[in-house]
C-alpha positions as CSV (number, residue, x, y, z in Angstrom):
1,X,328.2,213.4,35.3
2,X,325.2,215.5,34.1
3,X,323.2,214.0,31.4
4,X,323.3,215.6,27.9
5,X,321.4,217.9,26.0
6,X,321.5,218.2,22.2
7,X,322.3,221.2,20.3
8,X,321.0,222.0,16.5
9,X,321.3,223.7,13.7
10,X,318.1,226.1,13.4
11,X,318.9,226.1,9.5
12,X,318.4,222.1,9.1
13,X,317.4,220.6,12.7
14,X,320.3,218.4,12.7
15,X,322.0,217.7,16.1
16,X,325.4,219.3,16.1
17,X,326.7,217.5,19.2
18,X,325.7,217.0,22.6
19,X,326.5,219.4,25.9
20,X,326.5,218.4,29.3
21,X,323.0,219.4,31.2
22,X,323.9,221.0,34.0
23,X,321.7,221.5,36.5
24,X,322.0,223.5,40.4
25,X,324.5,220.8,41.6
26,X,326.8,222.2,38.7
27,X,325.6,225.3,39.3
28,X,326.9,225.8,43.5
29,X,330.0,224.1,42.2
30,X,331.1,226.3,39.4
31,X,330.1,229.2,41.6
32,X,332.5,227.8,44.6
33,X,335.3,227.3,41.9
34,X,334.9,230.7,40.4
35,X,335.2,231.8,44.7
36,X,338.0,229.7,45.1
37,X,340.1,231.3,42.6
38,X,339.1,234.4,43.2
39,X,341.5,235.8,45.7
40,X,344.6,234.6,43.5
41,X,343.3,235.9,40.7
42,X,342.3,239.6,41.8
43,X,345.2,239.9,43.6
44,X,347.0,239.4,40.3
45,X,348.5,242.7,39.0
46,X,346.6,244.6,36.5
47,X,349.5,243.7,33.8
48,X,349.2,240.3,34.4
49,X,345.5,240.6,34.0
50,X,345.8,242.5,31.2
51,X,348.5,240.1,29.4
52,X,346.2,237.0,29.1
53,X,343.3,238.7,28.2
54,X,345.2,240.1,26.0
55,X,346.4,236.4,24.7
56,X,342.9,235.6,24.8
57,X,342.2,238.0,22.1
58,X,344.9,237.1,19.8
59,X,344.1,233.6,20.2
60,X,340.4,234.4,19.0
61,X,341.3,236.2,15.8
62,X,344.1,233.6,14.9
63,X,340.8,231.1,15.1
64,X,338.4,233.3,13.6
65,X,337.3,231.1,10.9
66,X,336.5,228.4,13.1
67,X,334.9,230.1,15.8
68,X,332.8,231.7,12.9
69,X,331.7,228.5,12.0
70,X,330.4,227.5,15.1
71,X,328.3,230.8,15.3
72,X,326.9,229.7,11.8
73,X,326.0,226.3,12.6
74,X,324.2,226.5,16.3
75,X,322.5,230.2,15.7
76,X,322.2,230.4,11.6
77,X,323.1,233.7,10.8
78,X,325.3,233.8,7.7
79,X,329.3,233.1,8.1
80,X,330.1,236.5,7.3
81,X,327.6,237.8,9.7
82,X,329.5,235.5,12.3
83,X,333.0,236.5,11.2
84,X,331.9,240.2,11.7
85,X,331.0,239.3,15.4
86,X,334.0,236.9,16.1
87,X,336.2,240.1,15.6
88,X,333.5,242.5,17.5
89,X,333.7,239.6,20.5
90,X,337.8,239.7,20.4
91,X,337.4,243.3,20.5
92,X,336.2,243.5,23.5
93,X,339.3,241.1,25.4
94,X,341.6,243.6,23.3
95,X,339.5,246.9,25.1
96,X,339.3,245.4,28.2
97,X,342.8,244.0,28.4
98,X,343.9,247.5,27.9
99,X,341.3,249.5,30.5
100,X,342.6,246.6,33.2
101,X,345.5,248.8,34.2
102,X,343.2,252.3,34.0
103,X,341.5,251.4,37.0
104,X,342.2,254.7,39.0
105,X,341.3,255.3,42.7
106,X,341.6,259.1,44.1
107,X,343.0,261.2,46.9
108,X,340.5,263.4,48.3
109,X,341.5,266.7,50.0
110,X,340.7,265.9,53.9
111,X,338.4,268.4,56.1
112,X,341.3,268.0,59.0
113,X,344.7,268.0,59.0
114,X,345.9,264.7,60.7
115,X,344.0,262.9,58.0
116,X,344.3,261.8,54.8
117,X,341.2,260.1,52.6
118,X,341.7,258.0,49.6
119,X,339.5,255.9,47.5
120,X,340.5,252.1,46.2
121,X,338.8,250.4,43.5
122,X,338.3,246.6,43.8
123,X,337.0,243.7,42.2
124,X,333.1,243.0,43.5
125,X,333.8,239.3,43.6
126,X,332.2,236.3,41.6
127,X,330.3,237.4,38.1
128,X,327.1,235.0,37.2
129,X,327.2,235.9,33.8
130,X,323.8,235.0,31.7
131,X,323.8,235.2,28.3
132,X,321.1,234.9,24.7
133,X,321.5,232.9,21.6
134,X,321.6,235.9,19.2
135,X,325.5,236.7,20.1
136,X,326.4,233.6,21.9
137,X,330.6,235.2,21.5
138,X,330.2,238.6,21.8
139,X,327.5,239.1,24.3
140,X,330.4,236.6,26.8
141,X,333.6,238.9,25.8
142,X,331.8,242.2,26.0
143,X,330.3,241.1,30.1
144,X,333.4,238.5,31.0
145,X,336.1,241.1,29.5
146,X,335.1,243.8,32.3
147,X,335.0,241.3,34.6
148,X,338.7,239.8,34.4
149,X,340.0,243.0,33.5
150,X,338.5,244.0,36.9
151,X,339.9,241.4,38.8
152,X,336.6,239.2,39.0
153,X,336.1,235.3,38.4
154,X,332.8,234.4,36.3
155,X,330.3,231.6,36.0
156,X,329.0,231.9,32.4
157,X,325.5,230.2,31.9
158,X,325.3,230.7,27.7
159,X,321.2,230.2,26.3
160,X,320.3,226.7,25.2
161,X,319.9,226.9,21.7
162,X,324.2,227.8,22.1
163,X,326.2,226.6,24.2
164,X,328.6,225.4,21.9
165,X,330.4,229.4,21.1
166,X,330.5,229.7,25.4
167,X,332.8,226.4,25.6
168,X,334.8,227.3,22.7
169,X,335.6,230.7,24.1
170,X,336.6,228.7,27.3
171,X,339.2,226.5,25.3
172,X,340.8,229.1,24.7
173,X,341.2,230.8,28.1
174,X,342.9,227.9,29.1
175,X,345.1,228.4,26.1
176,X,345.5,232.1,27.1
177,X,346.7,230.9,30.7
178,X,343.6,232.5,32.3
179,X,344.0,230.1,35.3
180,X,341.1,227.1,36.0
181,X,338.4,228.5,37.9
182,X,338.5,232.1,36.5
183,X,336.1,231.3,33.8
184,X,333.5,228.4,34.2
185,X,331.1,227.7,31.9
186,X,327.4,225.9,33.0
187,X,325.7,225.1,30.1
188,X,322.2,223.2,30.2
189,X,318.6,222.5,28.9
190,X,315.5,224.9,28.5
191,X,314.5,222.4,31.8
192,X,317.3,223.1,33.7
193,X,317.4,227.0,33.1
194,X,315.1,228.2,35.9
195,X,317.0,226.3,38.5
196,X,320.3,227.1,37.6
197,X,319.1,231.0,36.9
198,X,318.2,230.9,40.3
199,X,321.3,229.5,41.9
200,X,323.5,232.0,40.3
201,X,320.9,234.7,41.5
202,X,320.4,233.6,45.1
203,X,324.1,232.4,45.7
204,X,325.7,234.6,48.8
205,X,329.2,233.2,47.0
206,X,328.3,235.3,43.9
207,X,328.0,238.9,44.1
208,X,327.4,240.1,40.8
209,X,324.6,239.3,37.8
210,X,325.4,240.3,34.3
211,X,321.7,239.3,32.2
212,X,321.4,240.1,28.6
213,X,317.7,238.9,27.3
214,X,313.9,239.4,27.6
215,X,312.7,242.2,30.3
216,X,310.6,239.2,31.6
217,X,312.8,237.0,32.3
218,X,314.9,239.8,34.0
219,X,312.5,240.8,36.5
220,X,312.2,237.4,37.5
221,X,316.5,237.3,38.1
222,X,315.8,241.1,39.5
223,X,313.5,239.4,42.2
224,X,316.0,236.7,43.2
225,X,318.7,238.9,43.0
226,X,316.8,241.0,45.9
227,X,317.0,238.6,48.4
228,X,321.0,238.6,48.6
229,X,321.4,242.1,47.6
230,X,323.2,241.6,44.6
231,X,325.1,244.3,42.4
232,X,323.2,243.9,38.9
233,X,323.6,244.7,34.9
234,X,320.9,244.3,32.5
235,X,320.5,244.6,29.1
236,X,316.9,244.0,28.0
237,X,314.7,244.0,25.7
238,X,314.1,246.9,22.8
239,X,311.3,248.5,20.8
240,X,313.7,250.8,18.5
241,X,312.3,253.7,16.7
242,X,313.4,254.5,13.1
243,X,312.2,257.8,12.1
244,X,312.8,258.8,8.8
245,X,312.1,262.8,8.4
246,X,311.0,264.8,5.1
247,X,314.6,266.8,4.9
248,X,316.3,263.0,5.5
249,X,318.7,262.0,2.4
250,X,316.1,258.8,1.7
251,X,318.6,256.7,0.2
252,X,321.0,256.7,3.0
253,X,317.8,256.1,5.1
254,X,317.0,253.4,3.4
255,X,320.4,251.7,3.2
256,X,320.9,252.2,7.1
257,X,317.0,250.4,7.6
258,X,318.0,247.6,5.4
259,X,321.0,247.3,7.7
260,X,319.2,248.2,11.1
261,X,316.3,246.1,10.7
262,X,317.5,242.8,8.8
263,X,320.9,242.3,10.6
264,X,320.8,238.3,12.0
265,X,317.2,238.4,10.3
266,X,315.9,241.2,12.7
267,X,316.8,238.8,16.0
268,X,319.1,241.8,17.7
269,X,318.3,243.7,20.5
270,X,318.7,247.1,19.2
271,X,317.4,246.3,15.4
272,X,314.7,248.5,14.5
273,X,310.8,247.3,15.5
274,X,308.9,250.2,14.1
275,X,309.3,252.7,10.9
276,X,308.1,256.4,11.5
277,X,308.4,257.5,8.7
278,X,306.7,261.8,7.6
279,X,304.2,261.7,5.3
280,X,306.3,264.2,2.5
281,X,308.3,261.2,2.0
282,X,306.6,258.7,3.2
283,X,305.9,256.9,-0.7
284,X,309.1,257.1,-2.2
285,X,310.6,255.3,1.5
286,X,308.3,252.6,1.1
287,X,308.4,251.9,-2.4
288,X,312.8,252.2,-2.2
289,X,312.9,249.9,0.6
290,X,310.6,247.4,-0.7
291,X,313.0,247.8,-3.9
292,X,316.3,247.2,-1.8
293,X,314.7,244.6,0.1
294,X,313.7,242.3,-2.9
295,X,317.0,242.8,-4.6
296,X,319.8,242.9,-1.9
297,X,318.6,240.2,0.3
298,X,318.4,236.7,-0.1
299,X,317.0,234.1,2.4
300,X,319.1,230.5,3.2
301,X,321.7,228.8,5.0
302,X,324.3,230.8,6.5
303,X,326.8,228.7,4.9
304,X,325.9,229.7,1.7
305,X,327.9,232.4,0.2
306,X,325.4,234.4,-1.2
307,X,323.0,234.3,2.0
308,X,322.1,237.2,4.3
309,X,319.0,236.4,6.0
310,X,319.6,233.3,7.4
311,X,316.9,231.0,9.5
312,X,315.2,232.2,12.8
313,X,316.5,230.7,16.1
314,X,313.7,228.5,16.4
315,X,309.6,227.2,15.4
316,X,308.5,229.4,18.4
317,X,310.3,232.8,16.9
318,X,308.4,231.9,13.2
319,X,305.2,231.8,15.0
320,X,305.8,235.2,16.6
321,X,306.7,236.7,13.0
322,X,303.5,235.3,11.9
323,X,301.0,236.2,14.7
324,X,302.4,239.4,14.5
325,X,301.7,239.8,10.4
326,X,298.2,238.2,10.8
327,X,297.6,240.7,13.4
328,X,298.1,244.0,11.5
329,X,296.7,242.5,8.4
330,X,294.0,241.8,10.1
331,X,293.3,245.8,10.9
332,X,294.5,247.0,8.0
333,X,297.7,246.6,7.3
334,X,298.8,245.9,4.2
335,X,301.9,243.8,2.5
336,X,304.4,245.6,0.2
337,X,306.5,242.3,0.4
338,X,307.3,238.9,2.4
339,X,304.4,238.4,5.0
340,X,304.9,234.3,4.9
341,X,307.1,231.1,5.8
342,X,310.1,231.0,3.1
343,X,309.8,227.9,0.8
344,X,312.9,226.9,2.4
345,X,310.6,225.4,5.0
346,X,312.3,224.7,8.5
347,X,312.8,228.0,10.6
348,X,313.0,230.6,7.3
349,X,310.7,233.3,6.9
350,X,310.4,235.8,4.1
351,X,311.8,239.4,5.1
352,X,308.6,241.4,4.6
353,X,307.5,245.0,4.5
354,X,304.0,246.3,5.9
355,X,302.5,249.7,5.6
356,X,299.3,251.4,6.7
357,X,300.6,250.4,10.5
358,X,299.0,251.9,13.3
359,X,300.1,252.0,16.8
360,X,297.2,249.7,17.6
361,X,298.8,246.7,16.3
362,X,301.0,244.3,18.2
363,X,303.9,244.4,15.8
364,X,304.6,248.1,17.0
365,X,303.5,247.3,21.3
366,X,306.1,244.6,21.1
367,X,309.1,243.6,20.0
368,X,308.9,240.9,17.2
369,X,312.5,239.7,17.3
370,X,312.4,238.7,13.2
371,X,312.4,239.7,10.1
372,X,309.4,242.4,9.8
373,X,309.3,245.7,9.0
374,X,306.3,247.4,9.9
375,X,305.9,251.4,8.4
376,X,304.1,254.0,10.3
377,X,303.1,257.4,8.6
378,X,303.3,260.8,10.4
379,X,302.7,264.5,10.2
380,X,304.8,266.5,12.9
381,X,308.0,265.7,14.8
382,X,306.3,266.3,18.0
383,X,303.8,263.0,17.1
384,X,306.7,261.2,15.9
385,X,308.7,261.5,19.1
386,X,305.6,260.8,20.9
387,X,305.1,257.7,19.3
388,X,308.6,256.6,19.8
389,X,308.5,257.4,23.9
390,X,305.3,255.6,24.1
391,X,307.2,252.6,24.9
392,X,307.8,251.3,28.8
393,X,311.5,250.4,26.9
394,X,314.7,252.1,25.8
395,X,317.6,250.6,24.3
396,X,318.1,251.9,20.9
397,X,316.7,254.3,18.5
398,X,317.5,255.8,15.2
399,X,316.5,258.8,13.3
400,X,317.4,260.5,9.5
401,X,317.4,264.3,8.9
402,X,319.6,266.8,8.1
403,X,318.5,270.0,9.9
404,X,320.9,270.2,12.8
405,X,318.3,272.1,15.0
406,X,316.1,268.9,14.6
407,X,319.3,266.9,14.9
408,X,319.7,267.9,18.9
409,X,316.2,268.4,19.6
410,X,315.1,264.6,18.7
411,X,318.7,263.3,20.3
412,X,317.6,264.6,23.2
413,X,314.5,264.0,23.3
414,X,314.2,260.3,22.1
415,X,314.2,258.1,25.8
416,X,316.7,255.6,24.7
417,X,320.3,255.1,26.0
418,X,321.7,254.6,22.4
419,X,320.5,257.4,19.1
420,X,321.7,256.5,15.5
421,X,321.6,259.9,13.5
422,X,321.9,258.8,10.2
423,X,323.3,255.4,10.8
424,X,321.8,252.1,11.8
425,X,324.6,250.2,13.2
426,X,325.5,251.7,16.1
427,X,327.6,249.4,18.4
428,X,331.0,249.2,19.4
429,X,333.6,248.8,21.8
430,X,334.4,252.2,22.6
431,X,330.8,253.2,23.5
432,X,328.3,252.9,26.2
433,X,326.1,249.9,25.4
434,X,322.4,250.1,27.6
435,X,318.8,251.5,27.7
436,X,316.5,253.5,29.9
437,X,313.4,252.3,31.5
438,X,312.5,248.9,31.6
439,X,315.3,248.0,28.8
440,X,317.7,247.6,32.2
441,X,320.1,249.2,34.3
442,X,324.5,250.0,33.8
443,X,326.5,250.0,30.4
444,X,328.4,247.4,28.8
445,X,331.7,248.1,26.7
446,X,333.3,251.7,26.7
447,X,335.5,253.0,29.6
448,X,331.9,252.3,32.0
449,X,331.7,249.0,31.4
450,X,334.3,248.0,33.9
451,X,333.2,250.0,36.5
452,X,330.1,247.7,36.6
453,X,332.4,245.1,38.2
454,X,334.1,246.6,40.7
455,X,333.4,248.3,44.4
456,X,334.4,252.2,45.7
457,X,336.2,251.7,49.1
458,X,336.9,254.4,50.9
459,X,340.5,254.9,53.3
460,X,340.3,257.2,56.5
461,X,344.1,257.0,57.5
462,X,344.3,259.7,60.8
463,X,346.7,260.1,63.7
464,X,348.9,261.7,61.0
């Protein structure tokens, strides 16, 4: 057996249990049993398909609580944070069940009579499926969901810090009666994650990667992905854009920041990384948020009732915070609030507020992935959308007004593949989750997300 790697709890450092280390031994064999019962299960009818995903989903939400928990104790962010995204991550077997039996094909007028042309959909094969700590459930269901609704088999490799959500969502396939094989789960150590990356990616037995993460570590799976020609999804990093303009209703603005940016203590992929916000209301923003932020949100453990920020992943994503802060301080920046370590010690930080921010500074090049809020001032629209397309990535970005001509003219302007117009929290199962440029490539969720798994093949019957 593989050794063991430990698992903790980012809040208190204590080791929550011990998972298997797999390395790329495990790594060829889950990909030859996810082959193996491929053929069985894709030749499976849609209802069928759709029936245990559908008992998969059911079986989550009648364990909600407990699958919560998990969520709270290997990533930190607060139970009810976690209950929110148990039922997000069921939402997406429920979708999914029910788009398994929309997969259409087409008959296509032919050019000569003795012919007829039609178009079948099927399954592209076996799914490496490679997932981040921030949503260890939902960012599985929302990728593996397509995939078995398609007709595909998966190899899920969850991140390090939590692999414990990825192996309790597997429990319950079994429960469901998704047969062995169909879902496989290799779980291992920050050591073991470039090899077995690179199994999944250079595997001829796989034929699809699903990668949710950083953009640099998805060039790298881009790269090995090349040599076999692999179908491939990405969802990538973010730089989101809030822009708050003078005719926005600044209350509702700052509500849907507060929301946007502090979500899982600022660790999503589409929360906010830098304010725009014109200079008409630029004070009263600043000095409402800083209000909201030092009354409606309190730092601590994710099992306490009254927490929302809860810790940051790890040491490494604290540092980060900090270099970031001492970097804008450093040329000019200034703290409204927060700016250190929370006396909670450990992985807490303080959720903190900076103005005088210039695009010069590394907290608005990159993305901080925490719990910082950096503010921008602006004149004009046109320097505002400027600023926000500046960026080599798209994923999310959100804006406040209320003039409807500026309403569609920023929409489609902004390069991101997701706009919030007065509202920060913008996912959901219905719609087309991805970015533009170098935040990756398809759409998760929505009735697009299963196309991502399956291939167009095209009939010629003649002699008719």
């Amino acid at each position: 057996t593989a050794a063991a790697f430990p698992v903790r709890d980012p809040a208190s450092g204590e080791e929550l249990g011990r998972v298997s280390d797999c390395g790329a031994a495990e790594a060829r064999a889950a990909v030859r049993a996810a082959h193996e019962a491929g053929a069985a299960w894709g030749r499976l009818p849609a209802k069928e398909r759709s029936a245990r995903l559908r008992r998969w989903y059911e079986l989550m939400m009648e364990n909600k609580e407990e699958l919560a928990r998990i969520i709270t104790a290997e990533n930190g962010k607060p139970l009810k944070e976690a209950q929110g995204e148990i039922v997000y991550s069921a939402s997406f077997l429920e979708w999914f069940a029910e788009e398994a039996r929309r997969v259409y094909g087409d008959v296509i007028p032919a050019s000569a009579k003795d012919r007829r042309v039609l178009v079948l959909k099927q399954p592209v094969g076996v799914a490496a499926i490679i997932t981040p700590w921030n949503f260890p459930s939902a960012m599985i269901t929302r990728k593996v969901g397509a995939a078995l609704a398609a007709g595909c088999t998966v190899v899920v490799k969850p991140a390090e810090d939590t692999p414990l959500s990825a192996l309790a969502l597997g429990e319950l396939a079994n429960q469901a009666g998704i047969p062995a094989g169909v879902y496989n789960v290799v779980p291992c150590s920050r050591q073991q994650t470039a090899a077995v990356g690179e199994v999944l990616c250079t595997d001829p037995l796989v034929s699809k990667i699903s990668f949710t993460g950083s953009t640099a570590t998805g060039k790298i799976l881009l790269k090995h992905a090349a040599g076999t020609v692999k179908r491939v999804s990405m969802e990538l990093g973010g730089h989101a854009p809030f822009i708050v303009f003078d005719s926005a209703n600044v209350d509702r603005a700052v509500a849907g920041a507060l929301a946007s940016k502090y979500r899982n203590s600022g660790q999503t992929c589409v929360c906010t990384n830098r304010f725009l916000v014109q200079k008409g209301i630029h004070d009263e923003f600043v000095e409402k948020f800083a209000k909201a932020i030092e009354k409606e949100l309190h730092v601590g453990n994710g099992f306490d009732a009254k927490t929302t920020q809860g810790p940051l992943i790890n040491e490494k994503a604290v540092e980060k915070v900090e270099k970031h802060i001492k970097d804008a301080v450093s040329q000019g920046a200034s703290v409204v609030t927060g700016g250190k370590r929370h006396s909670l010690g450990k992985n807490f930080f303080e959720p903190t507020l900076l103005t005088n921010v210039t695009t010069k500074m590394l907290c608005t090049q990159e993305e901080t992935f925490g719990p910082l809020a950096p503010v921008i001032r602006f004149d004009t629209e046109a320097e505002a959308v400027a600023i926000a397309n500046a960026a080599n990535v798209g994923l999310a970005g959100y804006f406040y007004s209320q003039d409807p001509a500026q309403i569609w003219r920023v929409a489609e302007q902004l390069e991101v593949g997701m706009v919030g117009v007065n509202e920060g929290i913008i996912s959901s199962v219905e719609c087309p989750f991805g970015g533009v440029k170098e935040s990756g490539l398809g759409r998760e969720g929505s009735k697009y997300g299963i196309d991502e798994y399956l291939e167009i093949k095209y009939v010629c019957l003649g002699g008719l």
